[in-house]
C-alpha positions as CSV (number, residue, x, y, z in Angstrom):
1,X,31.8,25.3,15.0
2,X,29.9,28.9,15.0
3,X,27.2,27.6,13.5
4,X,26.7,24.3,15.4
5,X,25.6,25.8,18.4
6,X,22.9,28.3,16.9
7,X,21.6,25.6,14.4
8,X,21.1,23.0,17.1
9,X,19.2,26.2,19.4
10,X,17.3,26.5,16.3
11,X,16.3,22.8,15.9
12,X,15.6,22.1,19.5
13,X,13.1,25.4,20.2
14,X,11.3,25.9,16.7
15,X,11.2,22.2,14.8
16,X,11.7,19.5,17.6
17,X,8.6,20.6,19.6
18,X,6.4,19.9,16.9
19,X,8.4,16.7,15.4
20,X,5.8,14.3,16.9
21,X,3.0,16.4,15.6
22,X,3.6,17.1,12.7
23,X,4.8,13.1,11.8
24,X,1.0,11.9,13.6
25,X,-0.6,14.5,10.9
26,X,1.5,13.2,8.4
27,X,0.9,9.4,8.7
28,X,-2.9,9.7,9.4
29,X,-3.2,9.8,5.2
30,X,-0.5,7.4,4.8
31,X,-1.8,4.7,6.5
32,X,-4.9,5.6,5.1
33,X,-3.3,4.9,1.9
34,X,-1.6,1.5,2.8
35,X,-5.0,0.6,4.4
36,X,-6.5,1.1,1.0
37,X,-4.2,-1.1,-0.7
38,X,-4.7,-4.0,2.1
39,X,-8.3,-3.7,1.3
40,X,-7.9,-4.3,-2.3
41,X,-5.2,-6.9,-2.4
42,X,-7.9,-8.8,-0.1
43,X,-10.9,-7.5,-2.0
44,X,-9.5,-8.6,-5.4
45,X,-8.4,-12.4,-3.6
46,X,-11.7,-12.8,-2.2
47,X,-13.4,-12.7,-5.8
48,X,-11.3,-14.5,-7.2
49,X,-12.2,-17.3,-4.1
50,X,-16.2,-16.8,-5.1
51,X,-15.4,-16.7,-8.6
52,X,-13.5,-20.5,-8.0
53,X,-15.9,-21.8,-6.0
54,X,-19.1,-20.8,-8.1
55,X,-17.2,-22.1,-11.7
56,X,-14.7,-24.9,-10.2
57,X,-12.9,-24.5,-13.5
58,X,-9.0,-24.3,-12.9
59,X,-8.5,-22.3,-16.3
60,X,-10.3,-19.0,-15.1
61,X,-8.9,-19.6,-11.6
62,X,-5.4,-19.3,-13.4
63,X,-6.5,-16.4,-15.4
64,X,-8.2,-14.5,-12.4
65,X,-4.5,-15.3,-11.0
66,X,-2.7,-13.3,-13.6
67,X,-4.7,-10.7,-13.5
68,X,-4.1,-10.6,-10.1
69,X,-0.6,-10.3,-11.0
70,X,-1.2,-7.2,-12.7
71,X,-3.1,-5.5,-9.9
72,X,-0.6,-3.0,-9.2
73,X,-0.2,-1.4,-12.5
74,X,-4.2,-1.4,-13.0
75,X,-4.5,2.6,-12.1
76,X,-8.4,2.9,-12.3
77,X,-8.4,0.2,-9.2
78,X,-5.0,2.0,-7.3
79,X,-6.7,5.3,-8.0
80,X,-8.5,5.3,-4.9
81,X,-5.0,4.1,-2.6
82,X,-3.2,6.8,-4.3
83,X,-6.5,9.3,-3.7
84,X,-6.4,9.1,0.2
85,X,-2.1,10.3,-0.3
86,X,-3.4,12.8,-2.2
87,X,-4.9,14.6,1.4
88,X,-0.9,15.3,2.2
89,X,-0.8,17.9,-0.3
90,X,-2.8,20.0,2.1
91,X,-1.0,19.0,5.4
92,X,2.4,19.6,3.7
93,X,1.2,22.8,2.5
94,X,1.5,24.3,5.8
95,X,4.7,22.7,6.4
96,X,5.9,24.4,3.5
97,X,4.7,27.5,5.0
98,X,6.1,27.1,8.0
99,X,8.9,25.7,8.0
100,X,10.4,25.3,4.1
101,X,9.4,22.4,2.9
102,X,9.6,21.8,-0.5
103,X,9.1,19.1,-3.1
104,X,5.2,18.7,-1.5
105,X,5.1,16.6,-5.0
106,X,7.7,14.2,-4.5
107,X,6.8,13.3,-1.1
108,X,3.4,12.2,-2.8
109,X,4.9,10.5,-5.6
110,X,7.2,9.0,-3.7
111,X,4.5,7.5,-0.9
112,X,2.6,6.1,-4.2
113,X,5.3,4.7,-5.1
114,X,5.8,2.8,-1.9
115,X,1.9,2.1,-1.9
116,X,2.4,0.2,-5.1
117,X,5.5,-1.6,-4.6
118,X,3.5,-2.9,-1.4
119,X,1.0,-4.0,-3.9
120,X,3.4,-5.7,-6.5
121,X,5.1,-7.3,-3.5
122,X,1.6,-8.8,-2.1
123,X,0.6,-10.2,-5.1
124,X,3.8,-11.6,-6.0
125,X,4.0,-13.4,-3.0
126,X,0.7,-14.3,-3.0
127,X,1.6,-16.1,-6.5
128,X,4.9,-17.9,-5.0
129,X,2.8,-18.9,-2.5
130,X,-0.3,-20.6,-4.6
131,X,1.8,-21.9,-7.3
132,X,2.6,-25.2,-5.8
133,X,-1.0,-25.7,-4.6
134,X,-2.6,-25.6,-8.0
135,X,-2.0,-29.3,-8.6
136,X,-4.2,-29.5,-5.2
137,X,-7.5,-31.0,-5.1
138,X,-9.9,-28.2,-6.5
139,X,-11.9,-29.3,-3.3
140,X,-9.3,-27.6,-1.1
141,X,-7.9,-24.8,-3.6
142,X,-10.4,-22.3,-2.3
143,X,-9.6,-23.0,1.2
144,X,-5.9,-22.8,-0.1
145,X,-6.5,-19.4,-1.9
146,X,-7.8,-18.5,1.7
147,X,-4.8,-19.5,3.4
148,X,-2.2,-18.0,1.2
149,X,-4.0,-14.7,1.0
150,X,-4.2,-14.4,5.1
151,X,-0.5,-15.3,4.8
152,X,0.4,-12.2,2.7
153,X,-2.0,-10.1,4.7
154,X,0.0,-11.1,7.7
């Protein structure tokens, strides 16, 4: 009960004025980062589309598929996702500085993390999705591809 009252003084005039601040300086990288990984999940979708429609061979579009499906462990292409998290270790820097905030790692870790769950999640999806259509006419499996891909992106 002592320490309620100068704790919540403490809050409310040196952290809460800069709460909305400091969480807009903070998600400016992060969204860059998700961003990144929209980008590549519909970068890597669209090949595969031109790769289909230049070969019409349902073998390589299943291959292309599976190695869709391992996307999100293939660091060379999450390196640049996980590069624009990497501009938090400055930002947080100063909020160590300023108001004790450790673990400046973890919170990077931990946002990769996120960033390529989102990416195992969108291409998982974006296989239970397809799967049933690969019986389909290969006239209308790039148009499919398309479809499913918006989908995920949605």
């Amino acid at each position: 009960a002592s320490v309620s009252e100068p704790a919540q003084k403490c809050c409310t005039e040196n952290i809460q004025p800069f709460l909305t601040s400091i969480l807009e300086e903070l998600m400016g990288p992060v969204s860059s980062g998700f961003m990144e990984v929209r980008l590549l999940f519909d970068k890597e979708v669209n090949e595969i589309i031109q790769d289909f429609q230049k070969t019409n061979d349902m073998t390589r579009l299943q291959e292309n598929v599976d190695q869709l499906m391992t996307l999100p462990f293939n660091s060379v292409k999450m390196e640049p996702c996980y590069l624009k998290v990497n501009l938090l270790q400055e930002l947080l820097q100063d909020l160590k500085n300023r108001f004790k905030v450790y673990h400046i790692d973890f919170v990077i870790q931990r946002t990769q993390n996120f960033m390529q769950e989102l990416m195992e999640n969108a291409v998982y999806t974006f296989e239970q999705l397809f799967s049933p259509s690969r019986q389909a006419d290969s006239a209308k499996v790039a148009t499919t591809i398309e479809k499913v891909k918006l989908r995920v992106l949605k």
